[in-house]
Steps between C-alpha positions, in 0.01 A plus 500: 500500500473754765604850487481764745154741510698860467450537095101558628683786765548910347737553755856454340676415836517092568501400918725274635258246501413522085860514457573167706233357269613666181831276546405206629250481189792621286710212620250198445452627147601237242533630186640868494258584194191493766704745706569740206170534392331505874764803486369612161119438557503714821753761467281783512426383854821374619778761643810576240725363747345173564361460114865532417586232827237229291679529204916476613296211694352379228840478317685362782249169505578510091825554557552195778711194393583177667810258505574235665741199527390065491716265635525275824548559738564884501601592873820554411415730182645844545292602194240634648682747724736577224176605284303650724794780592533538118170553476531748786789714421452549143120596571349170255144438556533124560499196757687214519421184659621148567259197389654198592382180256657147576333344159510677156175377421391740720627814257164495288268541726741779730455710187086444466506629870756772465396682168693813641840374454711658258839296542615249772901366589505145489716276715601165600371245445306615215791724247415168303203348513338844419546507198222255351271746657622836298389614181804601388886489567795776450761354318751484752198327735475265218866385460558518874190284583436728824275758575552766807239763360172478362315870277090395618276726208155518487400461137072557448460250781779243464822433685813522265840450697857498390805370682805646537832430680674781714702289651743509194549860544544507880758274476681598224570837640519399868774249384658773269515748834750240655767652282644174472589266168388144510566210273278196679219490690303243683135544580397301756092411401346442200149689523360827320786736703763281423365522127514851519876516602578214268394744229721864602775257511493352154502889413762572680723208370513343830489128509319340725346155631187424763540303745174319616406259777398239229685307275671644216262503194652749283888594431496848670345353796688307834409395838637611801675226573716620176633774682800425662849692517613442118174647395479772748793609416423553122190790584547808623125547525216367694150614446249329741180500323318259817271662766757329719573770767169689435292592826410337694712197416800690548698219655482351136809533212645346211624184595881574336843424609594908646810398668640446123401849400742817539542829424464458129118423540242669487147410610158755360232308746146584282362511891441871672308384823750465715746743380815245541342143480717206630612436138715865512582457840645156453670596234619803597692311780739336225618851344185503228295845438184556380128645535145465551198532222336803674695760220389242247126518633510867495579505127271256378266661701562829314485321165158328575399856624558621149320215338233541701468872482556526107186567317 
């Protein structure tokens, strides 16, 4: 490892030049330990100022995290933005990146090559297939069947991971902020979101049903076909749990009757990116209200934050 010549010099005033190098060594240094005791071994040599400089360096390389989100594809993700001015304005040392993975079976070997990453978001299409790769579950990620959030620790060596699932509490309290009461739901999908939404309602004592492309397999499940006037009529909430909508397939939606829905109805569309997808719009044009999943993403956002962040 190279380090600058000046610990040989008397002379307790560093150029320019020796200061240029000073940092650019600083910066390519690994593991902050070698800084401290470069610091340490050559203090008597090394100007107060800068001897102080190595070490808040040192500690700032020590201090350095990294997050990140998997999923595909991830161009619509605001995550990264949303993280990244978090980051900024409440001075955290940490980065925040997007890796997009179209096959889970890729997840072992992203963590062998990223050894650095303390906690990662996870997103469609893998909230459920995930979770064969985790060491351990929370129990809400257990009874849900969805994970959203993955803790990464370093134990002597070895990878240990646990899932958890923020969506549950973004939800809950994004759906709670509507200040209204609601007695049915239907949740259009049946992946790890709609999973997620499935289980806030059951707390809340909201009954609900999915509705699915397939065939029916289950008793709380119908196709869209089902959904005509009669059984419009009888829920006053939608929850589209589909990337229908999602950027850059924003011509997409729910295929759904709207003209039969009114003012009574109100649609939460999981999607943020674009702020009113064709599924509000549409709906809106028949009397319904509603919102987007971006104050939902915030808070489960926040929540992963603390699960990340908690030692």
């Amino acid at each position: 490892m190279f380090f600058p010549k000046i610990c040989n010099r008397k002379s307790t005033t560093l150029s320019s030049y020796d200061k240029t190098r000073y940092f650019i060594t600083l910066q390519n240094l690994t593991i902050a330990t070698d800084c401290q005791n470069f610091a340490a071994t050559h203090a008597h040599a090394i100007q107060p100022t800068y001897y102080q400089a190595i070490n808040s360096q040192s500690l700032t390389f020590k201090m350095k995290q990294n997050y990140g989100l998997i999923g595909f594809p991830l161009r619509h993700s605001f995550s990264k933005k949303y993280f990244q001015e978090k980051f900024k304005r409440e001075n955290i040392n940490a980065d925040y990146e997007l890796f997009e993975m179209s096959e889970i079976e890729q997840f072992p070997d992203f963590l062998r090559k990223h050894p650095e990453i303390k906690g990662l978001n996870v997103t469609i299409p893998h909230k459920e297939t995930i979770i064969s790769y985790l060491n351990e579950l929370s129990p809400e990620a257990s009874e849900v069947g969805a994970v959203n959030c993955i803790k990464v620790i370093q134990k002597g060596g070895k990878t240990y991971t646990k899932g958890y699932n923020t969506d549950i509490y973004g939800f809950s309290k994004s759906l709670q902020n509507t200040g209204k009461n609601f007695s049915k739901a239907l949740i259009l999908g049946t992946g790890g979101a709609a999973k997620a939404v499935a289980f806030v309602l059951r707390n809340k004592g909201i009954s609900y049903v999915f509705v699915s492309r397939k065939k029916a397999v289950s008793n709380d499940t119908i196709n869209y076909s089902d959904l005509n006037a009669a059984v419009l009529s009888n829920y006053n909430l939608i929850i589209n749990c589909t990337p229908l909508g999602t950027y850059p397939h924003t011509e997409t939606y729910p295929d759904i009757a709207y003209k039969h829905l009114s003012g009574r109805h109100f649609m939460f569309d999981l999607t943020y990116n674009p702020s009113e997808t064709l599924f509000l719009k549409k709906a809106a044009e028949f009397g319904a209200s509603g919102k987007n999943g971006l104050e939902m993403l915030h808070m489960q956002a926040e929540k992963a934050w603390g699960i990340f962040s908690h030692k």
